[in-house]
C-alpha positions in Angstrom: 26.5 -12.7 -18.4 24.4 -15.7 -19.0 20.6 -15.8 -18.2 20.7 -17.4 -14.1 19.5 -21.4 -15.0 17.9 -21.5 -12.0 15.7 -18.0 -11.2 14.8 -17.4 -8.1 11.2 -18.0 -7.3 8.4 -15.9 -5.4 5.0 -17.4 -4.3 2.0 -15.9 -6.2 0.9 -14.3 -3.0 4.4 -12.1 -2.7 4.2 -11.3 -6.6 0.9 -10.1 -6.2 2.0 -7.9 -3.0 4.4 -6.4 -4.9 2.0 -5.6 -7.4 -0.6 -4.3 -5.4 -3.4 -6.6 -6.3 -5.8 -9.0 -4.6 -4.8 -12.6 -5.3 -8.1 -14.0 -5.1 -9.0 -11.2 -8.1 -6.1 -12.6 -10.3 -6.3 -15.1 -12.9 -5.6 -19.2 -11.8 -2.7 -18.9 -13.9 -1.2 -16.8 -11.8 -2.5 -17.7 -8.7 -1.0 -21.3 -8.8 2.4 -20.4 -10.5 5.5 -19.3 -8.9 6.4 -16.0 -10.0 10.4 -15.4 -11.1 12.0 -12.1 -10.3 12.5 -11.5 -14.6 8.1 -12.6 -14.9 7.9 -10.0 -12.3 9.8 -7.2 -14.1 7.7 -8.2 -17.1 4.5 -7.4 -15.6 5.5 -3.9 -14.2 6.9 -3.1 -18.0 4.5 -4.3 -20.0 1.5 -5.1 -17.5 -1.5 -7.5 -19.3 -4.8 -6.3 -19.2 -6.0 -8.1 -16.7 -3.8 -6.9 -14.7 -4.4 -3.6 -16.0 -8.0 -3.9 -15.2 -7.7 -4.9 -12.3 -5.6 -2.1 -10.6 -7.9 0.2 -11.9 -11.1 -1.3 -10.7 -9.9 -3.7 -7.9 -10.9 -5.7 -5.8 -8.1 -4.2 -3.9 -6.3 -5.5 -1.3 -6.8 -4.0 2.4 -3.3 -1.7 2.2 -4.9 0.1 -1.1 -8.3 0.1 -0.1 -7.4 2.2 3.2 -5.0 4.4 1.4 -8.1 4.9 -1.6 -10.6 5.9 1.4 -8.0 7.6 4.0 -7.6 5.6 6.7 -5.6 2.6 8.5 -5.3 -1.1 8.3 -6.4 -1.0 11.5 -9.6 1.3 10.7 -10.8 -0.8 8.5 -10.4 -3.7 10.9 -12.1 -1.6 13.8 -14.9 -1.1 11.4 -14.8 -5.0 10.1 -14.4 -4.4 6.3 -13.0 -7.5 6.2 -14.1 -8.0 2.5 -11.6 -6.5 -0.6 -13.4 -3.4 -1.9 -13.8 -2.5 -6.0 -13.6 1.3 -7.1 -16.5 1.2 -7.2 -17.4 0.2 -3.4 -14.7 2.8 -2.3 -16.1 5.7 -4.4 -19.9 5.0 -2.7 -18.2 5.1 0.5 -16.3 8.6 -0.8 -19.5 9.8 -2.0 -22.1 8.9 1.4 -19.5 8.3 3.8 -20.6 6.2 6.7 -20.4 7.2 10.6 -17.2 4.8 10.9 -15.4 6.3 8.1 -15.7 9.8 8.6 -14.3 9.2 12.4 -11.9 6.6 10.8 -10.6 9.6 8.6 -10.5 12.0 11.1 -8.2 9.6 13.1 -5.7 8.8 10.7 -5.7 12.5 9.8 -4.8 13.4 13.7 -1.8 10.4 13.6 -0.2 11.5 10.7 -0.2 15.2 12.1 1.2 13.6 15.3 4.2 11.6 13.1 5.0 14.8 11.7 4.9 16.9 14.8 7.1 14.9 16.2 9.4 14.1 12.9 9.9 17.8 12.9 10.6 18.0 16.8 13.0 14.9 16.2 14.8 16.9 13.1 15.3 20.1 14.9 17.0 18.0 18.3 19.2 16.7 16.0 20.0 20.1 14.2 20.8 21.0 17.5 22.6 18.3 18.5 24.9 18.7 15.3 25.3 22.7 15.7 29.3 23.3 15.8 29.8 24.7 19.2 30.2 29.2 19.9 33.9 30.1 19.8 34.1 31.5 23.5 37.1 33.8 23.3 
């Protein structure tokens, strides 16, 4: 098959989603360039430094920098970190952890024991539901 003469185009902000960065953090040139699906593949293979450098020290956008510290998109709004964080922002917080993000954590650790209380109450209704039925005779 032949290369496709017209590739279809992302903007810089959904390439960078993809990758997991912070726009703002990346370099102009890809910032103001539309990103092809093939450019795309290209920079998870064989990722430049830059972009090497700056999934390892950030800034990082919101999703990452709640995942790095333990928390939600929406703790980090109720605590207004509005601001993308560097490793090294989100390892102080790790290391002295504020009021906010110790109740933060403790939050978003009772949720995700809720979502799997009730994925494994939802699992074992439908085991139940699918059990082939006694043989009365």
């Amino acid at each position: 098959m032949s290369p496709d003469p017209n590739p279809q185009l992302m903007k810089p902000l959904t390439a960078a989603n993809k990758l997991g960065i912070y726009l703002p953090a990346a370099p102009e040139s890809f910032r103001d360039t539309p990103i092809s699906r093939a450019d795309l593949d290209a920079l998870r293979t064989n990722p430049p430094e830059w972009l090497t450098e700056l999934r390892r020290t950030g800034p990082f956008p919101r999703d990452i920098t709640a995942r790095k510290l333990g928390v939600s998109n929406s703790g980090l709004a109720r605590a207004e970190v509005s601001d993308a964080l560097t490793a090294d922002e989100i390892a102080a917080l790790l290391a002295d952890p504020p009021a906010w993000l110790i109740r933060e954590r403790e939050n978003y650790a009772e949720v995700l024991k809720e979502n799997e209380r009730i994925a494994t109450k939802e699992a074992e209704r439908r085991a139940a539901t699918n059990r082939p039925a006694k043989n009365r005779g």
